[in-house]
C-alpha beads as a LAMMPS data file, in Angstrom:
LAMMPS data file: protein, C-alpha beads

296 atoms
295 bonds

1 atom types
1 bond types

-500.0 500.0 xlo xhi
-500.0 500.0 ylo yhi
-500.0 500.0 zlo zhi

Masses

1 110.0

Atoms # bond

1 1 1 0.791 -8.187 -16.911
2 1 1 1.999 -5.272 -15.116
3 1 1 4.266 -2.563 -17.265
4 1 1 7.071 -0.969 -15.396
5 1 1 8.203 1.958 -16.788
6 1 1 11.310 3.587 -14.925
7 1 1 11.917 7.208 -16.241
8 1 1 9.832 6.232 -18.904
9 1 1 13.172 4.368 -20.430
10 1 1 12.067 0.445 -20.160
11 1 1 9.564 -1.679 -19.747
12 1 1 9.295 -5.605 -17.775
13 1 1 6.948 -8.207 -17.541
14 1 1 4.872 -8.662 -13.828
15 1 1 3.070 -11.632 -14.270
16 1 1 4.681 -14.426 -12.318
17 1 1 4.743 -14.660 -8.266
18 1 1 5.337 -17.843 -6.446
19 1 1 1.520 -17.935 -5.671
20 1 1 0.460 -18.820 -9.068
21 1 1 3.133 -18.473 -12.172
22 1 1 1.743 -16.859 -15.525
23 1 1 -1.305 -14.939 -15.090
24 1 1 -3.724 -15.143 -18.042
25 1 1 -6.790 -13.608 -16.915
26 1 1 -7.920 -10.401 -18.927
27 1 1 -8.397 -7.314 -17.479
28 1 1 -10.635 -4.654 -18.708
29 1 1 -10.907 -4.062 -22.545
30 1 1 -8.915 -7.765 -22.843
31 1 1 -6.180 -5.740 -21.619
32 1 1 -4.371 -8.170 -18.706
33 1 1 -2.042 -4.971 -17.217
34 1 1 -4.706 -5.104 -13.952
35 1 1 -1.731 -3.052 -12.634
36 1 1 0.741 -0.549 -13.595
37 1 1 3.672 0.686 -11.973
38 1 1 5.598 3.341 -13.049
39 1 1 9.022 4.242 -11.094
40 1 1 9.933 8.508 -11.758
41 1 1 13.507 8.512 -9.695
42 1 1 13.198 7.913 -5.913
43 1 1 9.371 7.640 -6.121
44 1 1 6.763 4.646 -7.457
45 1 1 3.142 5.157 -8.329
46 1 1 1.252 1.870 -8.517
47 1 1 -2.259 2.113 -10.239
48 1 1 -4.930 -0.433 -9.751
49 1 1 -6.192 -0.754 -13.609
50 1 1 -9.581 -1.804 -14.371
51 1 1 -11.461 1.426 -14.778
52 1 1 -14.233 0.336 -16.528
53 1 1 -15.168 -2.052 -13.432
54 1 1 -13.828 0.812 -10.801
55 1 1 -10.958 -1.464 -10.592
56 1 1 -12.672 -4.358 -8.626
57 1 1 -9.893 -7.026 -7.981
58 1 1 -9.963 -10.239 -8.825
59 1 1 -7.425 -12.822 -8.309
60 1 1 -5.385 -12.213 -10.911
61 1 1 -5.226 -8.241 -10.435
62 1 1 -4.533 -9.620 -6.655
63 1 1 -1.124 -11.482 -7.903
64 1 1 -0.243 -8.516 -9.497
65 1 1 -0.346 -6.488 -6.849
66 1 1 1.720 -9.113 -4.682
67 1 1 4.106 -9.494 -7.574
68 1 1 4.468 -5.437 -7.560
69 1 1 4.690 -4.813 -3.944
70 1 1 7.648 -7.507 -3.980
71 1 1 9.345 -6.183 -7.187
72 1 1 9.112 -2.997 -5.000
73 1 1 11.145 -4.739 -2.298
74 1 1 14.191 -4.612 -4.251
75 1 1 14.265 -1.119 -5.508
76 1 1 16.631 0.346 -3.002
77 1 1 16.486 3.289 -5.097
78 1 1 12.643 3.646 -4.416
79 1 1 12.039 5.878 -1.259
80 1 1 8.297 6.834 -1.336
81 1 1 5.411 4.779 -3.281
82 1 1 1.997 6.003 -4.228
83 1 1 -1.120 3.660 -4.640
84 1 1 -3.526 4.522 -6.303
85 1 1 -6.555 3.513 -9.032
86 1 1 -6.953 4.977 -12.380
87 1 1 -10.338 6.416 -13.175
88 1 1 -12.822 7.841 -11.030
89 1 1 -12.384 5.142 -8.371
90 1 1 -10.015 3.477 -5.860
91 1 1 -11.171 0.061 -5.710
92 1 1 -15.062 -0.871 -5.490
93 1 1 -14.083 -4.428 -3.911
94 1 1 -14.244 -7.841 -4.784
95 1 1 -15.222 -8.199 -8.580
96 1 1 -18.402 -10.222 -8.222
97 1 1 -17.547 -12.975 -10.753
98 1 1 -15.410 -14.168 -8.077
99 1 1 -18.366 -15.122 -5.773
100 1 1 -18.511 -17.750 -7.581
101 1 1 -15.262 -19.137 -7.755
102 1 1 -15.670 -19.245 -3.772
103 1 1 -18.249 -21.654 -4.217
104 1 1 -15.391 -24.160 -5.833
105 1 1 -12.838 -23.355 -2.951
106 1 1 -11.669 -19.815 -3.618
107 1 1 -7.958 -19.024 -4.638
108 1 1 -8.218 -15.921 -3.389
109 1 1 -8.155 -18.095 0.286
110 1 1 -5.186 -20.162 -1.051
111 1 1 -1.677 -19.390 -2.605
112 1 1 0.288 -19.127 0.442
113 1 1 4.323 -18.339 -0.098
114 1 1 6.420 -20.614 2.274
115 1 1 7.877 -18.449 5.352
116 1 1 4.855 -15.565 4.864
117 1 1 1.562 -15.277 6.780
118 1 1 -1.546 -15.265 5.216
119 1 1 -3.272 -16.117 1.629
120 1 1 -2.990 -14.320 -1.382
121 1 1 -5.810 -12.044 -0.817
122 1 1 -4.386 -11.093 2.413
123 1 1 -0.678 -11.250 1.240
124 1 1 -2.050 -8.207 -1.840
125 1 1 -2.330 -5.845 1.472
126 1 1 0.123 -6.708 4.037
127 1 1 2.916 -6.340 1.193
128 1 1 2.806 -2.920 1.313
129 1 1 3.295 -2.754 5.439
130 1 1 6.197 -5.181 4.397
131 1 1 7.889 -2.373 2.706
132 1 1 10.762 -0.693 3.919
133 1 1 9.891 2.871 2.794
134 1 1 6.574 4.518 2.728
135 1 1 3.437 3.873 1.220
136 1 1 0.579 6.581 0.475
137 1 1 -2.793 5.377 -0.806
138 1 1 -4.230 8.214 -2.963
139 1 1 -8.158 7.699 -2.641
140 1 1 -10.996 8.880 -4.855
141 1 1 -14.326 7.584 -5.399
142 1 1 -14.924 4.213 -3.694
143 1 1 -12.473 2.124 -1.385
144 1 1 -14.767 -0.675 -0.569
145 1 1 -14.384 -3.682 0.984
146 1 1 -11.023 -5.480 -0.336
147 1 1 -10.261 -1.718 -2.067
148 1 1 -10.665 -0.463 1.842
149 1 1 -8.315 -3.347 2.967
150 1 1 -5.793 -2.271 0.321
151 1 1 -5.683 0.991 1.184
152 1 1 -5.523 -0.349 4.923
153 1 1 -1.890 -1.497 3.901
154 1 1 -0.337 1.945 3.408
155 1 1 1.317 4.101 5.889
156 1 1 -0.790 7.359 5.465
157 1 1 -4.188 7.574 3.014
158 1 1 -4.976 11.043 1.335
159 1 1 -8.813 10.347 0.640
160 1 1 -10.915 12.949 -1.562
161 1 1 -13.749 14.861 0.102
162 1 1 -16.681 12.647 -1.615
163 1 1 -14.810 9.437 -1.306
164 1 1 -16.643 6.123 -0.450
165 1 1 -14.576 3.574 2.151
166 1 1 -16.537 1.145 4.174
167 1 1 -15.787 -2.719 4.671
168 1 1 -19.216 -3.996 3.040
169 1 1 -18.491 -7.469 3.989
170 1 1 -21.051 -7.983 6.484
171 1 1 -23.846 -7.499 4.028
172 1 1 -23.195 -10.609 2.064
173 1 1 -22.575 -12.743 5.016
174 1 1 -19.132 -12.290 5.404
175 1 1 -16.051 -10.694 7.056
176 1 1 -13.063 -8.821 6.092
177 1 1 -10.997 -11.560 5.249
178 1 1 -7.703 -9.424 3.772
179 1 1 -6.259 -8.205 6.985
180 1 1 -8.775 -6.045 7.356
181 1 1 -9.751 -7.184 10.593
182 1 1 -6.167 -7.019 12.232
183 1 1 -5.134 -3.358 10.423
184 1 1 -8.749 -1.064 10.747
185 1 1 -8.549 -1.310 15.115
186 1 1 -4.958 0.340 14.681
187 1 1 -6.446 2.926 12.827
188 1 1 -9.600 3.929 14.129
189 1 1 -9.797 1.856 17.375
190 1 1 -11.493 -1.413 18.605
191 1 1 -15.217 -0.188 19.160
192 1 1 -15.193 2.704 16.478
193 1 1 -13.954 -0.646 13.922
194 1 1 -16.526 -2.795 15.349
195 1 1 -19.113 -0.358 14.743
196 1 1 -17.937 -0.411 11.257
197 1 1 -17.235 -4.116 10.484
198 1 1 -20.506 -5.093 12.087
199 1 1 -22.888 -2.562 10.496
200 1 1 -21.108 -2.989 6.937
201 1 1 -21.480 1.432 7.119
202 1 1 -19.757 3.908 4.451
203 1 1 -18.378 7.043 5.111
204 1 1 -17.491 9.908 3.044
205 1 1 -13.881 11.451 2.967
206 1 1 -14.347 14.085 5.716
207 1 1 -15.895 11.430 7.898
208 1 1 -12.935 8.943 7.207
209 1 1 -10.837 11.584 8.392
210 1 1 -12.368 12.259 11.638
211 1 1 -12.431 8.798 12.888
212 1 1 -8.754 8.625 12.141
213 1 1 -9.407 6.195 9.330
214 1 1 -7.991 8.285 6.567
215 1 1 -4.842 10.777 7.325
216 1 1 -6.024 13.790 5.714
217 1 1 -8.626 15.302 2.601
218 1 1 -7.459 16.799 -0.900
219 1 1 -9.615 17.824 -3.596
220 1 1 -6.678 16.002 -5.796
221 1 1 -5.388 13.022 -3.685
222 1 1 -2.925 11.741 -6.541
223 1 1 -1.295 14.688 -6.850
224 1 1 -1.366 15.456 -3.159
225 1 1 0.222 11.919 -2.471
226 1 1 3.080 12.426 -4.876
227 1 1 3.461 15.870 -3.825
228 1 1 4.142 14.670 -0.091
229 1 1 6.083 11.145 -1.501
230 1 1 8.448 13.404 -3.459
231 1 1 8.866 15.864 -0.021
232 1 1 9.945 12.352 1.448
233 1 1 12.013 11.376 -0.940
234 1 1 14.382 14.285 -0.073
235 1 1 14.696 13.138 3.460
236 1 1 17.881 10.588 4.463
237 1 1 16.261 6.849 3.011
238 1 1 18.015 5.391 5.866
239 1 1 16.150 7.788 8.741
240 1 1 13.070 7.864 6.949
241 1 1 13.399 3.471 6.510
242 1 1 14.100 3.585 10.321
243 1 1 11.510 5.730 11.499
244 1 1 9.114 3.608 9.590
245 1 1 10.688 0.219 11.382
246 1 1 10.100 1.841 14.544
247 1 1 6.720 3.267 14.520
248 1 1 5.607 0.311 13.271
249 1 1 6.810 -1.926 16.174
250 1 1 4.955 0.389 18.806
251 1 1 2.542 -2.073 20.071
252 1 1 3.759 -4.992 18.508
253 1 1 6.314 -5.762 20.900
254 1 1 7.298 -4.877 24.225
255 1 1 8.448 -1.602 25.151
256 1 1 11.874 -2.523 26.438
257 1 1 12.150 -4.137 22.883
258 1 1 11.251 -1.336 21.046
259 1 1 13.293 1.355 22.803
260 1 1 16.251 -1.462 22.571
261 1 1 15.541 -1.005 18.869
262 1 1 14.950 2.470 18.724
263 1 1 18.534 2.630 20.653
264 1 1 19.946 0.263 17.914
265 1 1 18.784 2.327 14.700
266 1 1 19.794 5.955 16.207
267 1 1 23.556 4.398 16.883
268 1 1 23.497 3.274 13.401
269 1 1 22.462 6.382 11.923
270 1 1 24.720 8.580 14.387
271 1 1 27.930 9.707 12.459
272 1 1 26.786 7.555 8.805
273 1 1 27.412 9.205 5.600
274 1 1 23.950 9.904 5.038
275 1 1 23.229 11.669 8.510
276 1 1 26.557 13.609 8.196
277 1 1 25.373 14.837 4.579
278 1 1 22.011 15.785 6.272
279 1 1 24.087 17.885 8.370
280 1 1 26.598 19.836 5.933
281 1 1 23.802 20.420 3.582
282 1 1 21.409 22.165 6.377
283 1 1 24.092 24.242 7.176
284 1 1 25.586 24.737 3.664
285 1 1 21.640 25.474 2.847
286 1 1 21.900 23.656 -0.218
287 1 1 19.564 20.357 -0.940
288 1 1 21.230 16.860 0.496
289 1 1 22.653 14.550 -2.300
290 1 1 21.801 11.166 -0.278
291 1 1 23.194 7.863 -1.091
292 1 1 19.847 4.945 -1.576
293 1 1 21.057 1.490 0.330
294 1 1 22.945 -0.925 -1.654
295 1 1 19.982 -3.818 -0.672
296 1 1 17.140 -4.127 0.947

Bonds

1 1 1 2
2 1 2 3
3 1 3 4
4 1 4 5
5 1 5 6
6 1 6 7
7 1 7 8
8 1 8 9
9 1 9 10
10 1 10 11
11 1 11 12
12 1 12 13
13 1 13 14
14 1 14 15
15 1 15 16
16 1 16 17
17 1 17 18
18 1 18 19
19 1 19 20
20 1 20 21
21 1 21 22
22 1 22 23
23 1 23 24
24 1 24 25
25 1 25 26
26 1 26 27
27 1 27 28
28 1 28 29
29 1 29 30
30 1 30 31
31 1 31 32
32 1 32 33
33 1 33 34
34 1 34 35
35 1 35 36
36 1 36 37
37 1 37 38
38 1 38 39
39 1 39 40
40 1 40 41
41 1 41 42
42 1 42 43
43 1 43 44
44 1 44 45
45 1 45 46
46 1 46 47
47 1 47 48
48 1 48 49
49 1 49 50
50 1 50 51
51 1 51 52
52 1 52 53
53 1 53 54
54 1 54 55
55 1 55 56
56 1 56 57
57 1 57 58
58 1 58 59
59 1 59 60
60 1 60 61
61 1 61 62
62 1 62 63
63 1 63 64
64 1 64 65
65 1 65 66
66 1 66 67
67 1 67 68
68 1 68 69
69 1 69 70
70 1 70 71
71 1 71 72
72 1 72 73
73 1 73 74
74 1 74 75
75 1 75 76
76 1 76 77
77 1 77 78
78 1 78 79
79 1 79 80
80 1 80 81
81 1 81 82
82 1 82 83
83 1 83 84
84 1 84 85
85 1 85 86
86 1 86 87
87 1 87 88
88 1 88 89
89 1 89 90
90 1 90 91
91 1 91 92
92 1 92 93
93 1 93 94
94 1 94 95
95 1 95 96
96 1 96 97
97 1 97 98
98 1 98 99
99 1 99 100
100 1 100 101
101 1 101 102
102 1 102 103
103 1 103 104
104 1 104 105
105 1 105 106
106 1 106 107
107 1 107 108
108 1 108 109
109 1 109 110
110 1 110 111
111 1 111 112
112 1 112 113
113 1 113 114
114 1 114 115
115 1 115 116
116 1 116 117
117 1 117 118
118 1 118 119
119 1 119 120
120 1 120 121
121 1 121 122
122 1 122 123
123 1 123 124
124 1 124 125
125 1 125 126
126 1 126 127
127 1 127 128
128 1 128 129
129 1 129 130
130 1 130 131
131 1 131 132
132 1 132 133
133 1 133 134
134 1 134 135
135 1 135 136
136 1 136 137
137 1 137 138
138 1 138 139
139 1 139 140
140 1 140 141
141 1 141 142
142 1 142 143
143 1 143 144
144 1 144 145
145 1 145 146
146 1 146 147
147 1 147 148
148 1 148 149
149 1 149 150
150 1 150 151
151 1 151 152
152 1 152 153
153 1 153 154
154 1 154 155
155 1 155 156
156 1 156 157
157 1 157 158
158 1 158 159
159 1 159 160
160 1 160 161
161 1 161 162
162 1 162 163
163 1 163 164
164 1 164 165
165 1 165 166
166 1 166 167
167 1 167 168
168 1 168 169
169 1 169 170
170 1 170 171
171 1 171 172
172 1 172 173
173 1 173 174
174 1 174 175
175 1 175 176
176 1 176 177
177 1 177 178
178 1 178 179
179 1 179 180
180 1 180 181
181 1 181 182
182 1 182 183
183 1 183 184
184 1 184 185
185 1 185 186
186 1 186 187
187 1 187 188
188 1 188 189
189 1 189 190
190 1 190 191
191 1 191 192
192 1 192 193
193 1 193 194
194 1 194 195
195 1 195 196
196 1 196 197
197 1 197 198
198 1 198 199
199 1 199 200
200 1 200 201
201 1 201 202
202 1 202 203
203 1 203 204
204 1 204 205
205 1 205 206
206 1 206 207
207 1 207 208
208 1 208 209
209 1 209 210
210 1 210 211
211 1 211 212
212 1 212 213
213 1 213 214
214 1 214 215
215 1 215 216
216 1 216 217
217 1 217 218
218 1 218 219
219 1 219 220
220 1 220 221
221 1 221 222
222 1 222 223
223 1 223 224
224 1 224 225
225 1 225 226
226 1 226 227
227 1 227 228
228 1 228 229
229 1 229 230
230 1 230 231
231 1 231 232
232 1 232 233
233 1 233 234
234 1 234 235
235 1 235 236
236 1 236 237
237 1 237 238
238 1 238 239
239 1 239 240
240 1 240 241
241 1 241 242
242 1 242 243
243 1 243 244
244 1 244 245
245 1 245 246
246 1 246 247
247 1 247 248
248 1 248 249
249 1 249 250
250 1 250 251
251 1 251 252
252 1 252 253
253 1 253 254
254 1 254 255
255 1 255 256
256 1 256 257
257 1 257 258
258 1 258 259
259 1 259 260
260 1 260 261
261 1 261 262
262 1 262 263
263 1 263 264
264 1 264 265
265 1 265 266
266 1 266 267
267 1 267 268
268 1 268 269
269 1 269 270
270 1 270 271
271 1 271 272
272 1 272 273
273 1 273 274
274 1 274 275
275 1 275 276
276 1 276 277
277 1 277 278
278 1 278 279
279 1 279 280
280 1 280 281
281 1 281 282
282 1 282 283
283 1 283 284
284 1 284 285
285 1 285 286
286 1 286 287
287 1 287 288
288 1 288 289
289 1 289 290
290 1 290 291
291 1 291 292
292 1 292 293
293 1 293 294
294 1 294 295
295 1 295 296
């Protein structure tokens, strides 16, 4: 189950995606809330929660991410989220008692949604690029293999200096099998990935920021992440939605496509009751009251 708490005023049951209906694996300490989400105004922290095994997913923590990142979908009042892990880690990877389970045709491979790329494991990190508004992974301690991937779906990652990330998959025979393999060459680049994937090699915070595969280091990357989510939050929702749309299509389609879209968004925006508030409140100097979109 994963608790929602909005303002800290109600609570709602996670535990059912399309992939797999009621979930009724435990989680750590028989507890089965493998992830919490917690919504505080415009901004959503979701926490990976299985400290005690450094919050190593398993299939059913990887439903509940799905089932979070699409509850997310629909909370046009959300404008910034924040992944993290509670504890002292990320996400170590792949819990091991689901090596196993591979051995009797894996579920993690199956539970594909009708209309949507991709299997469930891969589905737990490409929900996040699916959102509309940003995503910040706040990273501390390990981000290995599928906890790497995870991260891998967010739009900037805050890392800690003595942070762990490496796709480890190589080493048992294997390759990075939850998007992994399409997300880490946008990041770092083709050979610097390779070199990576290949070689199954940590690195460290600083490192992961060198090599462009983490955005920047804080000593306290949960607090640094909602720090920067809530500086978001003040911007317009419909620029900062729109910006996101658009960086995310350079490369993935043609340039007179993108600029075509890039055309599109700025005509929409031009003159809208959100841009003209952005406007009277910079000059008023007083902080914009924006209006969140009615659906997604």
């Amino acid at each position: 189950m994963a608790r929602l708490e909005n303002d800290g005023a109600r609570a709602a049951r996670v535990d059912e995606v399309a992939t797999g209906g009621p979930n009724t694996a435990p989680g750590d300490g028989g507890s089965d809330e493998t992830v919490l989400l917690r919504i505080d105004g415009p901004v959503a922290e979701v926490q990976l929660n299985r400290p005690a095994s450094l919050n190593a997913v398993n299939t059913h923590m990887l439903r509940e991410i799905l089932a979070v990142g699409e509850r997310l979908k629909a909370e046009t009042s959300v404008r910034a989220v924040v992944l993290t892990g509670v504890g002292r880690a990320f996400c170590s990877g792949l819990d091991f008692t689901e090596f196993d389970r591979m051995l009797d045709g894996d579920p993690i491979l199956k539970g594909r949604l009708p209309g949507r790329a991709g299997n469930l494991g891969q589905q737990a990190v490409l929900v996040w690029t699916e959102l509309a508004v940003p995503v910040i992974a706040a990273v501390r301690g390990p981000a290995l293999g599928a906890g790497l991937q995870i991260a891998l779906g967010a739009d900037i990652r805050i890392v800690a200096p003595d942070a762990l990330l490496g796709l480890l998959e190589v080493r048992w025979g294997l390759v990075p099998d939850m998007a992994g393999s399409q997300l880490l060459g946008r990041l770092v680049g083709p050979d610097v990935a390779k070199e990576l994937v290949f070689t199954g090699a940590t690195v460290n915070g600083e490192e992961a920021v060198r090599i462009g595969l983490a955005t920047r280091i804080a000593e306290d990357p949960r607090a640094a992440a909602l720090a920067l989510a809530r500086e978001i939050a003040e911007r317009s929702p419909d620029a900062v939605r729109g910006a996101k749309r658009l960086l995310d299509l350079a490369g993935a389609v043609d340039l007179a496509a993108a600029l075509a879209e890039e055309e599109r968004i700025e005509k929409s925006l031009i003159g809208s009751p959100n841009q003209l508030e952005a406007v009277q409140a910079r000059r008023a100097g007083r902080l914009p009251r924006f209006t969140d979109p009615t659906e997604e």
